[in-house]
N, C-alpha and C positions, 0 to 999 in steps of 0.2 A: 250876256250880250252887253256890248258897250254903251249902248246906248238906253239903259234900263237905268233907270235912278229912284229908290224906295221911296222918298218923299212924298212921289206923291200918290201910295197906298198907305201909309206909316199910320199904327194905330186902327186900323179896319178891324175887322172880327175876325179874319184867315189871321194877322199880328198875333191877337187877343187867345184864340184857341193854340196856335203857335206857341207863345211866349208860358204859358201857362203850361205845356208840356214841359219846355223846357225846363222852368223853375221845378217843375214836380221830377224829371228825371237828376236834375244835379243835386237838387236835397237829399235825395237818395247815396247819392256817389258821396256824399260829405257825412254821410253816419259813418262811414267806417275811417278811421286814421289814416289808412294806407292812401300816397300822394293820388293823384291822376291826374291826364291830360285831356284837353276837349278843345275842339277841333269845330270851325265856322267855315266853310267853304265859300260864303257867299257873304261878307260881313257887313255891307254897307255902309252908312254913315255912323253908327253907333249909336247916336242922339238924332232924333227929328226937331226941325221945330214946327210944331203946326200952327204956326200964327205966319208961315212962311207965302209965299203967294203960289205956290209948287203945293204943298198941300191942299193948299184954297182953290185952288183950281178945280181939283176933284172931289174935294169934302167928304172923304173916305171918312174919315175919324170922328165924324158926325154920327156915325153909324154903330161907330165902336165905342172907340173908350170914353168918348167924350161922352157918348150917352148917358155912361151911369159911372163915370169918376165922383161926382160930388157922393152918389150913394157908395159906394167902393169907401172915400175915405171915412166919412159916416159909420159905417157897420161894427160894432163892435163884437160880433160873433162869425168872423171869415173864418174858415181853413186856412190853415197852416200855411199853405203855397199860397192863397192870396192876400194872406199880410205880409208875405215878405215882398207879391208884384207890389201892393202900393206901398209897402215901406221904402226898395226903388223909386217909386215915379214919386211920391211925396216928396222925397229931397232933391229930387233934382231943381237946381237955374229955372225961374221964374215959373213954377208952380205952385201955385196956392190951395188952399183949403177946397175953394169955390171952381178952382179953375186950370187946367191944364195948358201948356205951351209946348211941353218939352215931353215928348215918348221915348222910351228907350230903346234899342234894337235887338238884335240877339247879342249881339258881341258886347252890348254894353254888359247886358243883365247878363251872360256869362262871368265877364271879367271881374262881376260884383260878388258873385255867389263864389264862386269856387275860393278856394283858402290860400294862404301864403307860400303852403307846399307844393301846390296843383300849379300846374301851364296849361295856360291857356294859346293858343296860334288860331289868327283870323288872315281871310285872304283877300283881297276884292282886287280886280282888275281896271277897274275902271277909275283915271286917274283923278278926277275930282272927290269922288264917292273917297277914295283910299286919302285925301287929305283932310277930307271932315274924319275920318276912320283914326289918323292916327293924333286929332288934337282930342276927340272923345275919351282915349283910352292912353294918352298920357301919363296919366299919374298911376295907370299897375303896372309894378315893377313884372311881375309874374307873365304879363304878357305880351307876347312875339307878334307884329303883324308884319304882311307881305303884302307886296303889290303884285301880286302875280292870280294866276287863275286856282280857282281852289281844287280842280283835280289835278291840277300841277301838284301842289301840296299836298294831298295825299299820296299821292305816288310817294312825293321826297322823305315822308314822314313819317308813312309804315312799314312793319311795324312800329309804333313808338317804344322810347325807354321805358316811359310809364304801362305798364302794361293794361290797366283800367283804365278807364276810361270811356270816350267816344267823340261824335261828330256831329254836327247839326250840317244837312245837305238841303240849300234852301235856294234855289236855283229861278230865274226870270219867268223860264220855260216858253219866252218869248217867240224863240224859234221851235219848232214841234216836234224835232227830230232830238231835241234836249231834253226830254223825255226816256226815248233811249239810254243817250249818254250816257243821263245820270245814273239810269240803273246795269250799264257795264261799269260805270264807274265805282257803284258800290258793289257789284259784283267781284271786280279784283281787289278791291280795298279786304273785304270780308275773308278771301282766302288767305292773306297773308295777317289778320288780325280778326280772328272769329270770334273773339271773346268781347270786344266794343259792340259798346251801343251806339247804333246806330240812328238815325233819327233826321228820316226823310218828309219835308213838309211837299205836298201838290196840291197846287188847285184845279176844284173839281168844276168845268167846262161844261156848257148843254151838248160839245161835240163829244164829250168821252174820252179826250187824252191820255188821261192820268191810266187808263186802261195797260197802256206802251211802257208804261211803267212799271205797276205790278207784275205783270203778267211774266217778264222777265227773270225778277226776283225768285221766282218758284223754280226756278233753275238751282237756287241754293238747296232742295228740297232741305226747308226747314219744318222741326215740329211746327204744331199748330200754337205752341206758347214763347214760341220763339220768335214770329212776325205778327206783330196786332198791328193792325190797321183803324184808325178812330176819324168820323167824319162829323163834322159839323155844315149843317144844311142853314142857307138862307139865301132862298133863290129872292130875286128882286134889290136886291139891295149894288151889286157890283155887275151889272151890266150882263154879260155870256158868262163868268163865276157864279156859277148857284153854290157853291160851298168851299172848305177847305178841310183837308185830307193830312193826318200824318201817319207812316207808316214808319214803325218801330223796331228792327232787329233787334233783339236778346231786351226787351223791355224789363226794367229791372222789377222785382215782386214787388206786387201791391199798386203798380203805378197806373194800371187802368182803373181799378176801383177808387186809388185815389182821385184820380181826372173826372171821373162820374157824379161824385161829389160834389166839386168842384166844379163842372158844368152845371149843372141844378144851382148853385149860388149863383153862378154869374147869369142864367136864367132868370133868378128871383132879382136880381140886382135890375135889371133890364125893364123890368114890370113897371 
């Protein structure tokens, strides 16, 4: 939706469980040499800044990262995915030891991880979001972005050359029939490339949406280790969002047990 601008959720804990998927699914795709391509459907601005008055309005990131960034750079015994999330955010433009300003989004921390030989394509429709999008991600050569909608881009783009790969589908869901969309969208994306990972984030509403969602996908009748679904709960914190939701086609091995992990730390991190 046009008028949806990340800033100001940027850094929330739906980010935090998000990004943290992500970093654990593309670690994965970079053990083996062969190139691939990864796909952002919804790319946003790339970088937030949360010292912005748009962040501060809602102080989502109160909740999140800001919470436990000083302990996060502190730790010297993370998991593997969460030294590489603060080895990201520690370098970025006015971040310090003590203090955070600047979050990254998915397209940043894509366009960070994936290697020289990988492409990466981000899309965002919305014409300001698409100009913070493409001064964030300037300087990788490796990646493509669009101003257009991001199931425009899949359509145009699958199958890709790269045949590994996948997508992050991370959508407003502002309007509630977007819900659907997304999952005919992944519906005919998935026949013509069933071998991507797929990698749907929703959030989970006291109304049940994310239901229009799921529900659809079993139309792919996939095995049982073929779609995982991983939910993080924290009612109270984001208003009708008591949680957030990522739903995973062809989740690469090891990557639930890795995130299990990894949630238990950022759990301890939070204490």
């Amino acid at each position: 939706m046009l008028s949806y601008q990340h800033i100001y959720h940027a850094g929330n804990m739906a980010d935090i469980h998000k990004h943290l998927w992500l970093i654990t699914v593309l670690d994965y795709l970079n053990k083996k040499d062969k190139p691939y391509c990864w796909l952002d459907t919804h790319s946003g601005r790339g970088l937030y800044d949360l010292s912005s008055k748009e962040a501060n309005k809602t102080e989502e990131y109160k909740s999140g990262i800001d919470r436990f960034y000083s302990s996060l750079i502190a730790d010297n015994d993370l998991p593997h995915q969460l030294q590489l999330y603060r080895q990201i955010i520690e370098n970025l433009q006015g971040n310090s030891e003590h203090k955070i300003n600047t979050y990254p989004g998915s397209a940043y921390i894509s366009a960070k991880i994936i290697r020289n030989a990988d492409r990466f394509y981000g899309f965002d429709l919305h014409k300001q979001e698409f100009s913070h999008l493409k001064e964030a991600l300037a300087s990788f050569k490796n990646a493509k972005i669009e101003q257009k909608s991001g199931y425009d881009g899949l359509k145009a783009l699958f199958p890709p050359q790269q045949r590994r790969g996948g997508v992050l589908i991370d959508p407003s869901y502002e309007i509630k029939d977007e819900y659907e969309q997304c999952a005919k969208a992944i519906i005919k994306a998935y026949k013509k490339w069933p071998q991507g990972v797929y990698m749907i984030w929703y959030p989970i509403m006291t109304q049940g949406y994310h239901s229009n969602l799921l529900e659809p996908l079993k139309a792919l009748n996939l095995e049982a280790e073929d779609l995982l679904t991983d939910e993080w709960h924290f009612d109270g914190l984001y208003h009708n969002m008591i949680g957030s939701g990522m739903a995973i086609i062809n989740p690469p091995y090891s990557s639930e047990k890795t995130m299990k992990s990894v949630r238990k730390h950022v759990s301890n991190l939070l204490k």
